[in-house]
N, C-alpha and C positions, 0 to 999 in steps of 0.2 A: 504493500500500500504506500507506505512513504517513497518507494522509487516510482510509482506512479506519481505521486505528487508534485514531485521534483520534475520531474521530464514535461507534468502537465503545467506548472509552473512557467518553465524555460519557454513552453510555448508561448505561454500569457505575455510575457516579454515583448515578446514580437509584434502582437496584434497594432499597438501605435506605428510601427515601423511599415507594416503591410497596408494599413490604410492609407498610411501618407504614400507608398508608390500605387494603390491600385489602381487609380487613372492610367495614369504614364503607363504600368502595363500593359489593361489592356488595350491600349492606343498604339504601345508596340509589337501587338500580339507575341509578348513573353515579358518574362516573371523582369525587372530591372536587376542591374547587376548588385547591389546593393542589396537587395530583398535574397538572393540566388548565397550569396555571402554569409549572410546572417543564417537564413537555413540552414547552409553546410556547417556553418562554424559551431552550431546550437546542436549538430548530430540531428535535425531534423528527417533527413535521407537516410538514415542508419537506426532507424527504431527498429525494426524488426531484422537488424545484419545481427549476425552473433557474435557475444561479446568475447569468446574467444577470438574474435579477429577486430573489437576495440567498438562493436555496435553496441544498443542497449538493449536487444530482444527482450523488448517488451512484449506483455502479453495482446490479448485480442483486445480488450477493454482499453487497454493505454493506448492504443494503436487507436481506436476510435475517439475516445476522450482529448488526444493531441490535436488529431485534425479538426475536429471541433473548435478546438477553443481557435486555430490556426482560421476556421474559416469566419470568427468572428471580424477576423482583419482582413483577409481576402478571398473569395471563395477559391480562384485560380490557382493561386499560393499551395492552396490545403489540398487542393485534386492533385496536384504536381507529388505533393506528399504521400500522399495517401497510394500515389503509382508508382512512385521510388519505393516506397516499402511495400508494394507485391514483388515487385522484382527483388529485392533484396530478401525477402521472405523465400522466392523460390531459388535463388539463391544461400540461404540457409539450408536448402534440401538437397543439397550438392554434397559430394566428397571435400574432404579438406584440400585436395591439389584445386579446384574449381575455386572453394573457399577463400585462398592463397593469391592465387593469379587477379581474382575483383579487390580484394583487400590487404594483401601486401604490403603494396607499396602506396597506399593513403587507405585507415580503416574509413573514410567518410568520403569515397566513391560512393558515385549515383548510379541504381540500375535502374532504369526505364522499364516497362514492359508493354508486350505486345500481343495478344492470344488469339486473335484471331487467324487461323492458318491460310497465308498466301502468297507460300512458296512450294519447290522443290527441292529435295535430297537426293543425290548418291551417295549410296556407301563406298568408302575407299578406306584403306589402311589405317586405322588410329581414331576414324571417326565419319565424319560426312563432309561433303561440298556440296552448298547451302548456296539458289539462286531464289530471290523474291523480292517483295513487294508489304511491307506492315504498315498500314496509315491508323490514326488515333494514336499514335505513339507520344502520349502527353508528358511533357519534361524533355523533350528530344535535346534541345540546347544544354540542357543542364544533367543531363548524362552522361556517363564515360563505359557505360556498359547498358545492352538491351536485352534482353530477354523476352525473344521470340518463338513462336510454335511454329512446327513442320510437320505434315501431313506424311507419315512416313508410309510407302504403297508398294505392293508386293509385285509379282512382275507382270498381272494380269492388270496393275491400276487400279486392286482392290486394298480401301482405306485399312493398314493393318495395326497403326500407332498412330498418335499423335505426339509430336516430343516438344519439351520446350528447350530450347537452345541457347546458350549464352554467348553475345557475339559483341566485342570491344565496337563502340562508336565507332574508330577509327579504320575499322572497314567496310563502313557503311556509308553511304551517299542520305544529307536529309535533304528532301524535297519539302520546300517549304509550297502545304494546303492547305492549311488552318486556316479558315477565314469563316467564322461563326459569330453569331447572335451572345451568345454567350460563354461562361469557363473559356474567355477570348486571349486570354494572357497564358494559358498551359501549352503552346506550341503543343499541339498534338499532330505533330505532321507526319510525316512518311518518311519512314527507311527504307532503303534500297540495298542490297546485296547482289553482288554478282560473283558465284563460283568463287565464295568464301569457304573457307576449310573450318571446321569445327571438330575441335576433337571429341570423342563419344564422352570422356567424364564431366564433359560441359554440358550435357544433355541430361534430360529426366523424360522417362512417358508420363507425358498427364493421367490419363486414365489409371497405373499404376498410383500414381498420387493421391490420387480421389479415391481411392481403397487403402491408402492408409502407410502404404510402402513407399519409404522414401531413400536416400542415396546417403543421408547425413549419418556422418559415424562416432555422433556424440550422446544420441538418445535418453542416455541413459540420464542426464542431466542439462538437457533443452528441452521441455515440454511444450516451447514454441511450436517447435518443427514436427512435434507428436498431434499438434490440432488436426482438425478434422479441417482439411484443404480447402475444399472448392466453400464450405459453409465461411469458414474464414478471411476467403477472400472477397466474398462477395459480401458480409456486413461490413465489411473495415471500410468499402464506402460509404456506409451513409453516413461517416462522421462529421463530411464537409455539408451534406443537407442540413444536418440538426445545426451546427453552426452556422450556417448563415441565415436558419430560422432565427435563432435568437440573437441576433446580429441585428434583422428585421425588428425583431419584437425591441428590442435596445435603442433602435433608433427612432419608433415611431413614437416610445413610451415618453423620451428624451424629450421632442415634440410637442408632443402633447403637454408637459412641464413648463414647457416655457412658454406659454399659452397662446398656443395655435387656436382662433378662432375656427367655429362653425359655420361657412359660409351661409349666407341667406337664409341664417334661423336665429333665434334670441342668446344663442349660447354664445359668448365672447370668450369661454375659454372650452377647447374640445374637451379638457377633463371633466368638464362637468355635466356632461353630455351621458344620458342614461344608454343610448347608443354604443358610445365610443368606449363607456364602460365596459359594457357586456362583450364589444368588441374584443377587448384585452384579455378579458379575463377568459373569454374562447380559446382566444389564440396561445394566452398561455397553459390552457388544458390539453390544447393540441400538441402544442411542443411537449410539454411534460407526458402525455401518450406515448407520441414517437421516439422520445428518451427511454421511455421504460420498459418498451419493447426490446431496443436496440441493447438494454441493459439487460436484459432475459438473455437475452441470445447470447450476448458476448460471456454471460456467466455457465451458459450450458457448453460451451466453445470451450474455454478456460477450464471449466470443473475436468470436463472428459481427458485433455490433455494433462493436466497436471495427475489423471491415473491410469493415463497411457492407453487409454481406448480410444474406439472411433465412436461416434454418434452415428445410431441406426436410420435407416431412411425417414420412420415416421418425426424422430427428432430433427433431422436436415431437412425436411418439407416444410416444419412448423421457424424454424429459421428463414427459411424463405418467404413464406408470410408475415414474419417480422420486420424484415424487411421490408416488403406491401406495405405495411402497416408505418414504417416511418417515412416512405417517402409520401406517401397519401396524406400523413397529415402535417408532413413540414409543409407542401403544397397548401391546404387548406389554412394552415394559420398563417401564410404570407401572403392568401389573399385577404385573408380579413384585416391582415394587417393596412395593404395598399387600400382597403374601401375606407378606414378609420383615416388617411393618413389623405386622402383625395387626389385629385389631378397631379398635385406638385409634386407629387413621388415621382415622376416620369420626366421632369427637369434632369439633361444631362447631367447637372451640376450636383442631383441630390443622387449619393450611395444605394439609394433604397432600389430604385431603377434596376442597376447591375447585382443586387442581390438577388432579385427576382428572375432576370435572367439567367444566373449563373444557375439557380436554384434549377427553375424550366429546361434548363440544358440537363445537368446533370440528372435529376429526376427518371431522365429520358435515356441515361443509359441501355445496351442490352441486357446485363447483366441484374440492371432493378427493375426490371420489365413487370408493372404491379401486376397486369391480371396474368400471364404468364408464372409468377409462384401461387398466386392464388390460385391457379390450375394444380400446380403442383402437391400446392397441400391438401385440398381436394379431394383429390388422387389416391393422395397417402393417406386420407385419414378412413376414405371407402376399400381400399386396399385395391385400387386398380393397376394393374402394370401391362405394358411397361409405363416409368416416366418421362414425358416430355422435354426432358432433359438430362446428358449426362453431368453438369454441372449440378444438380442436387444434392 
């Protein structure tokens, strides 16, 4: 608990620092050099590397909890983070030579990641060469290592693995494509590889991963690397949702304090507005929902690792709906927020604007696809199979 503290602390730090660049970033679609600085130097990119190699493998909870408080200051910021520590997460589920080569020589290397499979492999001596194509690659600039999948296919061109791959920045081409509505500052552009060599202990199969077997050969004391994979990675997003819900909710209360009138009704100050009350006090039932959810989950995540099981499917379905369940209502409390707050939330000049976008973007994830787990759980709770997903 106290190394939680501290870690969620160091983040708290930051949030002045990230507000004062989040314009200028997303104006330069990426993070300023200064914010990119702070991060590394704070271990923000290294929460989930392990600390036999100088990270703070934190758990699921702290992993959530940081980004959070990070997306108070910028939501871009905290997605950036939140995608350094998958990669560095999968990364921890490497052998120690993999371990060695990312964190050697700086333990506060960035690895990026990339899961969507859209390339080719051949096999050759020692490993694969590796031709493709990974866009959403969020942190690209601020990366020194990616962590991409590979459709691995037998000689009929039937799908036989999936792997994830670890491949230095610096034989990768970025195409810069990122030009979005919102999470405008994560460069989430495009890597490029052409007849890159990758040795095989730099590789992992997913699917092996998502049942619990991993490459890491410290087990026996990282119960990090012992979580239940795919459930894992997929709550550790929605730390940047809750954060910039109450990022929202912080700014609009602010507001209201300093006595934003009612337009074209008798109330001169919006707090006193039986409205703008109920407003608030919605909005913060909603957040406190989506918090408590996301704290369910991260405790069933945590518990199971720390005694070195996996959670069974009906447990990783209802994680899934946990999920549902906080992006649905960071969504709804940031709209009640913008109807309390009126028209002039949407002034480029006023933060509330880009909260809501960043929120609306990320929300939209495919990976927090609400009625897609709500399929899932579904599923799993009538005991239908298969699942509509092998990430469950």
């Amino acid at each position: 608990m106290r190394d939680r503290e501290q870690v969620v602390a160091r983040a708290r730090e930051l949030v002045p620092l990230l507000r004062e660049h989040a314009e200028q970033a997303e104006e330069q679609r990426r993070l300023t050099d200064e914010v990119t600085a702070a991060l590394r130097s704070a271990g923000m990119f290294a929460l989930t590397a392990p600390r036999r190699v100088g990270g703070h493998e934190v758990d699921v909870r702290t992993w959530i909890d940081v980004c959070a408080e990070l997306a108070r200051g910028d939501g871009s910021a905290s997605w950036v983070v939140v995608l350094m520590n998958t990669g560095a997460y999968l990364t921890g589920q490497l052998p120690d030579r993999a371990r060695a080569e990312v964190y050697g020589a700086d333990p506060r290397a960035a690895v990026c990641g990339q899961l969507t499979p859209s390339a080719t492999a051949r096999p050759v001596d020692g490993g694969f060469v590796v031709t493709g194509r990974w866009a959403w690659a969020s942190g690209s600039y601020q990366a020194q290592w990616s962590m991409v999948t590979i459709p691995m296919l037998d000689d009929d061109g039937r799908l036989v693995d999936l792997r994830a791959a670890l491949i230095p920045v610096t034989d990768m081409t970025i195409e810069d494509t990122w030009f979005v509505a919102g999470m405008a500052a994560t460069a989430s552009n495009t890597f490029v590889a052409e007849e890159v060599f990758v040795p095989e202990h730099r590789t992992l199969s997913v699917p092996a991963m998502g049942q619990g077997m991993t490459r890491a050969e410290h087990l026996a004391d990282e119960p990090l690397y012992r979580s239940t994979s795919n459930s894992a990675l997929v709550l550790a997003m929605t730390g940047p949702l809750l954060g910039l819900a109450r990022a929202a909710f912080e700014w609009v209360v602010a507001t209201m304090q300093r006595g934003k009138p009612v337009a074209y009704s008798v109330y001169a100050r919006s707090l006193e507005s039986p409205s703008h009350q109920l407003a608030i006090a919605d909005a913060a039932a909603l957040i406190d929902t989506a918090t408590l959810h996301a704290q369910r989950a991260a405790a069933a995540i945590d518990t199971a690792a720390q005694a070195g099981v996996q959670l069974d499917l009906l447990a990783r379905a209802r994680i899934r709906s946990d999920v549902a369940v906080v992006v649905t209502r960071c969504r709804e409390a940031v709209a009640l927020l913008l109807d309390a707050a009126g028209a002039s939330s949407f002034a480029r000049s006023n933060p509330l604007q880009r909260i809501w976008r960043d929120l609306e973007v990320a929300g939209r994830h495919g990976l927090l696809n609400v009625d897609l787990s709500r399929e899932m759980y579904g599923r799993a709770l009538l005991g239908i199979e298969p699942q509509v997903s092998q990430l469950v």
